[in-house]
C-alpha positions in Angstrom: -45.7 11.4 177.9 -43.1 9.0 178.4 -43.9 5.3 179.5 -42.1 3.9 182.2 -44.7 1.4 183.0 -43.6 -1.9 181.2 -46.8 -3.6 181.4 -48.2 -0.2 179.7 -45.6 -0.2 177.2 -46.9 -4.1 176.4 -50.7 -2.9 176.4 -49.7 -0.6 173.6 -47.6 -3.4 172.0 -50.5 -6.0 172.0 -53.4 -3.0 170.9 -50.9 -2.9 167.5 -50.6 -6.1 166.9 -54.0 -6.4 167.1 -54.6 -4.2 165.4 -51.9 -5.1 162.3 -54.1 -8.4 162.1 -57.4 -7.2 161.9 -56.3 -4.6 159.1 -54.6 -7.4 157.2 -57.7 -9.7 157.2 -59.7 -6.4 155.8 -57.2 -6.0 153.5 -57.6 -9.9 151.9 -61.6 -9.4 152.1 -61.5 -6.0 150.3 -59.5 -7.4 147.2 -62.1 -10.6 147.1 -65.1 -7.7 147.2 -63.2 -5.2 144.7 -63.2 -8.8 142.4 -67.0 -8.8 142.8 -67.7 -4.9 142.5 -66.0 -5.4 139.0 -67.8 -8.5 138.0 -71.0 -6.5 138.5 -69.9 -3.5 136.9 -71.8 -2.2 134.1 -69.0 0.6 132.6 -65.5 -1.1 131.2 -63.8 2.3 133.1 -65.5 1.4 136.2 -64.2 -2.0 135.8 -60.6 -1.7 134.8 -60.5 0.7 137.9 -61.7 -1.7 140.1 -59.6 -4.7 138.6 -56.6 -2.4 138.7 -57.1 -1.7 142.4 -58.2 -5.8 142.9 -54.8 -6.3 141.3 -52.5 -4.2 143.3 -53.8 -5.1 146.5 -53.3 -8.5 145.8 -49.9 -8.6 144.2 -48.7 -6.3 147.2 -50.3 -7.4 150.1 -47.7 -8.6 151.9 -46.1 -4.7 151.3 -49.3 -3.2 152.0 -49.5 -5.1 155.7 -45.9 -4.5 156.8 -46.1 -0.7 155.2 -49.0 -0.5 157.5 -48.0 -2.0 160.6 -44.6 -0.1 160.3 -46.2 3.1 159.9 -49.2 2.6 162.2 -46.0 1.4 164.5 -44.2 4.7 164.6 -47.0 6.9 164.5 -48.5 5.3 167.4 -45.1 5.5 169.2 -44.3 9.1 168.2 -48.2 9.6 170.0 -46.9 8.1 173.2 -43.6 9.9 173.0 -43.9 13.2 171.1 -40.8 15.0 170.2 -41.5 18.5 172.1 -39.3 21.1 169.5 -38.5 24.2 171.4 -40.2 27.0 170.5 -38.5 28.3 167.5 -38.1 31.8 166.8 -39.6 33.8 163.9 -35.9 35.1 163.1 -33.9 31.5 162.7 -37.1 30.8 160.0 -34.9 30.2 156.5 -37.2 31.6 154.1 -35.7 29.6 151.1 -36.5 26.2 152.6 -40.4 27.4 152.8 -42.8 25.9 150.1 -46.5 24.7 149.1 -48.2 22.1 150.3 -47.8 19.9 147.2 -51.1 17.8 145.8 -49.6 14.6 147.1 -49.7 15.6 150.4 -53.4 17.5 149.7 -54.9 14.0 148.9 -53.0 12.0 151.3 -54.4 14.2 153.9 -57.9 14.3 152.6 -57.8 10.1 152.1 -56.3 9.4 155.9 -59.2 11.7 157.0 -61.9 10.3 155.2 -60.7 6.5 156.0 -60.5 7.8 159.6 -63.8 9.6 159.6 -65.6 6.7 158.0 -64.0 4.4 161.5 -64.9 7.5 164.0 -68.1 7.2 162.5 -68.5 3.5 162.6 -67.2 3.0 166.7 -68.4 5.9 168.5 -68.7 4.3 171.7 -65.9 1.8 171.2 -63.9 4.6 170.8 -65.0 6.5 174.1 -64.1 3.6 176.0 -60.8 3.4 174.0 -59.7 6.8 175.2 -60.4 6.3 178.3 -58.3 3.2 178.5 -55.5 4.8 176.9 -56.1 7.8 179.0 -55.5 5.5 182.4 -52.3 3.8 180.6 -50.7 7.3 179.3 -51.1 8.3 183.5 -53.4 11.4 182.2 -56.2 10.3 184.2 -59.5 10.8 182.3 -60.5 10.0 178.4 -58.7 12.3 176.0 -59.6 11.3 172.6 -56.6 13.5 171.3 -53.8 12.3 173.2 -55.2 8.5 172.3 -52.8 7.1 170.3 -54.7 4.2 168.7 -57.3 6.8 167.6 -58.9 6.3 164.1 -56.6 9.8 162.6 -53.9 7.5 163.0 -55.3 4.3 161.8 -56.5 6.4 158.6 -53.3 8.4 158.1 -50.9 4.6 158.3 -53.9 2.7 155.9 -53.2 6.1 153.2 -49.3 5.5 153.7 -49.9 2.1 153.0 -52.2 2.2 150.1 -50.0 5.1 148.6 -47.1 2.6 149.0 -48.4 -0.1 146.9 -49.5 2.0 143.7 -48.9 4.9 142.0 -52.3 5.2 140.1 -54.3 7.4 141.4 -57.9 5.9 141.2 -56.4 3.0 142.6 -55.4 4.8 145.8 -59.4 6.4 145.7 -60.8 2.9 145.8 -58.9 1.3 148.0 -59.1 4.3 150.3 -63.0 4.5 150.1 -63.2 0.5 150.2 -60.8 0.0 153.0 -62.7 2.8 154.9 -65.9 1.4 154.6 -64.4 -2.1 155.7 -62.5 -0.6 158.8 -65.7 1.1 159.6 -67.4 -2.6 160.7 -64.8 -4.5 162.2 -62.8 -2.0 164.1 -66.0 -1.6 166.8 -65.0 -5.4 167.8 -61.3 -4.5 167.5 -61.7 -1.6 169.9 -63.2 -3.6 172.2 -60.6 -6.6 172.2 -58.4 -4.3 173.0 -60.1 -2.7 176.1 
């Protein structure tokens, strides 16, 4: 779907930045609650986890919200205006270049899908609406959750590019997954609706 509509192209414009500045305000209140989760933790691991996370949010922030927007900016555009690849054939496949999924792109997938599962699950009707606003902007005519480009798969998979950007430490990456998750999950139902 291309857009040709300007004033849909701006919709789509203004839902991002909206967007970019409600994740970076859940961004600063997650480090400030991942301070407290550690005050109040009873096992040093749990605690040095949880400072470690507290620490690189906060010494990367401003990384963490322009890694995010950037990513939640291209995803959302490659959404309006998907690449259609022409079928390829089963003969020009180079064999060579096949390989594994690798675990960094296991857990990447299984974060984005839990932060986006935790927002699906916290804006059901928000997100009803939602598709059916995008649906009317794309020209498709009805709600389509999975041609909505602002749906919460993409949200989760640019909030794991993000997190993954700011810190290599792996239970780092699961806290501020699971914390940012449960954070979207309560302020993206008033997001959603800002934006419709």
């Amino acid at each position: 779907m291309n857009l040709t509509d300007p004033r849909s192209q701006a919709a789509f414009d203004a839902a991002i930045n909206h967007i970019r500045t409600t994740t970076a305000a859940v961004a600063d209140r997650v480090a400030t609650h991942l301070g407290v989760l550690a005050s109040a933790a009873t096992r040093i691991f749990e605690r040095d986890a949880l400072i470690n996370a507290q620490l690189d949010l906060r010494r990367n922030m401003s990384t963490y919200v322009l890694l995010l927007g950037d990513t939640l900016s291209k995803r959302v555009t490659r959404e309006i205006n998907p690449q259609h690849e022409p079928g390829r054939r089963l003969a020009e496949t180079d064999w060579q270049s096949l390989s594994l999924v690798n675990d960094a792109e296991v857990e990447e997938r299984m974060f984005a899908d839990r932060i986006s599962q935790a927002i699906t699950h916290g804006c059901e009707w928000e997100l009803r609406d939602l598709s059916a606003y995008t649906g009317a902007m794309l020209g498709i005519g009805r709600a389509d959750h999975d041609r909505n480009p602002l749906r919460p798969e993409v949200l989760g998979a640019a909030v794991y590019r993000a997190i993954s950007g700011i810190t290599n430490d792996q239970e780092s990456r699961k806290l501020l997954a699971r914390e940012l998750g449960a954070a979207l999950s309560k302020v993206m139902p008033g997001c959603y609706r800002d934006i419709v």
